[in-house]
C-alpha positions in Angstrom: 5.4 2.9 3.8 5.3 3.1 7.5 4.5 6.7 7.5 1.3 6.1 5.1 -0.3 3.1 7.0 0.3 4.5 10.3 -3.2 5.5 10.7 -3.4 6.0 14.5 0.0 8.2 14.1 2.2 6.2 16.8 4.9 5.5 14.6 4.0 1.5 14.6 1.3 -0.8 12.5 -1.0 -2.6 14.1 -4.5 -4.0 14.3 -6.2 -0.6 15.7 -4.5 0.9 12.2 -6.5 -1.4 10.4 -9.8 -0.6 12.0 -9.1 2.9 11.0 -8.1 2.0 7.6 -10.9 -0.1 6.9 -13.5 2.5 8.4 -12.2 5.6 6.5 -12.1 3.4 3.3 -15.3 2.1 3.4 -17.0 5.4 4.7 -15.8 6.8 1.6 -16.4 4.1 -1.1 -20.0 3.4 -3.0 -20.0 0.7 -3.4 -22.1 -2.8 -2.2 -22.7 -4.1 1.5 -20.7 -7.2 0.1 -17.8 -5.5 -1.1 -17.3 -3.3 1.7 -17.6 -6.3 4.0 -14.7 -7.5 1.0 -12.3 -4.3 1.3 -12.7 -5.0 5.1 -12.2 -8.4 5.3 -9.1 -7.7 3.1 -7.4 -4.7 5.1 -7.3 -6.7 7.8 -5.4 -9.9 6.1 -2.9 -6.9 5.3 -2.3 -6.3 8.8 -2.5 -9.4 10.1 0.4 -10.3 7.9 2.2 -7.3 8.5 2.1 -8.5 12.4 4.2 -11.6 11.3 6.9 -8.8 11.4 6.5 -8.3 15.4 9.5 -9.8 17.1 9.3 -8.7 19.9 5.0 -9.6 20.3 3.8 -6.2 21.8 1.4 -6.1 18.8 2.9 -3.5 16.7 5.7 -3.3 14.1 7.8 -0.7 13.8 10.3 0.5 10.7 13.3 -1.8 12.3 10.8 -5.0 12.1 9.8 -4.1 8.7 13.3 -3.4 7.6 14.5 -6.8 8.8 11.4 -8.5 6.8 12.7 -6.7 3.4 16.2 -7.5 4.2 15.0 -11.3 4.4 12.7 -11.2 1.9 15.5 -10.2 -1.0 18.3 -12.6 0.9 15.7 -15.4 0.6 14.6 -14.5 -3.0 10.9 -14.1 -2.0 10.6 -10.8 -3.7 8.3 -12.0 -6.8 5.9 -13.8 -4.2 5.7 -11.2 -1.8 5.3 -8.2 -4.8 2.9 -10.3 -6.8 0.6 -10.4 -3.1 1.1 -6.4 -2.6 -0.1 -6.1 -6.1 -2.9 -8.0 -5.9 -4.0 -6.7 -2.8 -3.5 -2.8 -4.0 -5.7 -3.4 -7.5 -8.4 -5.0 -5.6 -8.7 -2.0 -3.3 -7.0 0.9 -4.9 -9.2 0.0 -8.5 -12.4 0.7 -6.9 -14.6 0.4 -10.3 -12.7 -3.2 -11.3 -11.4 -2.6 -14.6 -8.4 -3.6 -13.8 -6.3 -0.7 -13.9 -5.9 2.4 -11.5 -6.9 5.6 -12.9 -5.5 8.5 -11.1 -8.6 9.0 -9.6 -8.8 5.8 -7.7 -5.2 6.7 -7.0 -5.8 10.0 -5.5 -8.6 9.0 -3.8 -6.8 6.0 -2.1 -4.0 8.0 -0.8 -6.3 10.9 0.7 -7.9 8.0 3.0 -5.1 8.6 5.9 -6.3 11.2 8.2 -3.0 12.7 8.7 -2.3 13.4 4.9 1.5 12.2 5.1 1.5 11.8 1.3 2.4 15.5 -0.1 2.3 15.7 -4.4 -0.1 12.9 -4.7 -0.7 14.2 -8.5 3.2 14.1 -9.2 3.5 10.5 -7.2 0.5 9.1 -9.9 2.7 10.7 -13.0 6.1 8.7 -12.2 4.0 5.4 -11.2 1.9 5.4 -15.1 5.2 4.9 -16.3 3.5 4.9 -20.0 1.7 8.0 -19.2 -1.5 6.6 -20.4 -3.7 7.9 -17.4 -3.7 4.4 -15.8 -1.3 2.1 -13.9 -1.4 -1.4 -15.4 -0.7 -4.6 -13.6 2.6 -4.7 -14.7 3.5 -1.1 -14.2 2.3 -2.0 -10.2 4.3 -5.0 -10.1 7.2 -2.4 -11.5 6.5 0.1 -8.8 6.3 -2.4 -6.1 9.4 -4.3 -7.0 11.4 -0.7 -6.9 9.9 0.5 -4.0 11.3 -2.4 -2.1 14.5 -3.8 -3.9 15.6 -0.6 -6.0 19.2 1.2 -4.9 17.9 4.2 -7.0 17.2 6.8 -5.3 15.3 8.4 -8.3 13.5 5.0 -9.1 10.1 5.5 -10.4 8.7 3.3 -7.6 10.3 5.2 -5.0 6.9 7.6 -5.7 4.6 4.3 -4.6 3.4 6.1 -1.4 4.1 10.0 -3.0 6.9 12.1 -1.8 7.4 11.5 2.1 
């Protein structure tokens, strides 16, 4: 996860990763005035809840900040909260035409946004996350993904492909 949102490539998040984010998505997307100012607006909630994470206030979280926000995140049972907010967050910008769904498409398009390309087999990443192999990732096949990503002990858990092969 780190790897992918890094967009400034200094091993940390922070608010300068946003900016990036937020720029290359919105350079790229077609959309209206008022829902780039949206997708903006909404990459930078992401971050400014992933800088809850910094301990140590030097306005960048690394993977040891991150890891002890999981850790307390399953300890205190917030996992359902704090999934059902990645998920909502991901369809709003990842389902760029708003039906709802991501299409492998949207998917692809989403991941190719980070400069560095740190996501390699994108295409095979998509396949294991539309667990019904219906050519779109549902709501609940997200909220799937997104609870293995960050709670699964499988190493060969469908969600483990959230952010493609690292």
């Amino acid at each position: 996860m780190t790897d992918y949102f890094d967009f400034s490539g200094d091993g940390t998040l922070s608010l300068e990763d946003a900016n990036i984010f937020a720029d290359r998505f919105t350079s790229k997307f077609h959309g209206s005035d008022e829902k780039k100012a949206y997708f903006k607006k909404v990459f930078h909630d992401v971050y400014s809840g992933l800088l809850k994470m910094d301990k140590d206030g030097n306005g960048h979280v690394n993977q040891a900040e991150i890891n002890a926000f999981l850790h307390d995140m399953i300890d205190h049972k917030k996992t359902d909260d704090v999934v059902g907010a990645f998920v909502k967050v991901a369809l709003d910008v990842i389902d760029t035409d708003g039906d709802g769904k991501i299409s492998k498409q949207e998917y692809l398009d989403y991941i190719h946004l980070n400069p560095r390309n740190p996501v390699k087999n994108a295409e095979h990443a998509y396949s294991k996350l539309d667990r019904n192999g219906d050519g779109h990732i549902s709501i609940k096949e997200l909220y799937d993904n997104f609870t293995e990503f960050y709670t699964s002990t499988d190493p060969h858990a469908n969600g483990n492909w959230l952010y493609g092969d690292f």
